[in-house]
Phi, psi and omega in degrees: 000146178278156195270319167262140210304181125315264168344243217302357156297317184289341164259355155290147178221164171296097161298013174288185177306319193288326148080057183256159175312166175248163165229179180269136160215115177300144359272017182226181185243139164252137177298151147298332188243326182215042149085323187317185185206116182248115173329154181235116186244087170057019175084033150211154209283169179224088226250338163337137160287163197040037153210051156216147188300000000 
């Protein structure tokens, strides 16, 4: 099961500049263009800056 919706996977993006898709690789979410790696909380992602892995 997925930890993110669809619907909101297909509309998050990496909030750094490049503004790349995210994909899922549990327990994170990954930018598609420059890698970053964002936490999964209870089925929402943690897109802050300094409070992601």
């Amino acid at each position: 099961m997925s930890e993110v919706s669809a619907a909101l996977l297909e509309i998050l993006r990496c909030p750094r500049a490049d503004h790349g898709r995210l994909r899922e690789d549990p327990p994170v979410l990954v930018c598609t263009v420059c890698g970053e790696r964002y936490d999964v909380i209870d089925g929402m992602p943690v897109m802050l800056a300094g409070e992601h892995s």
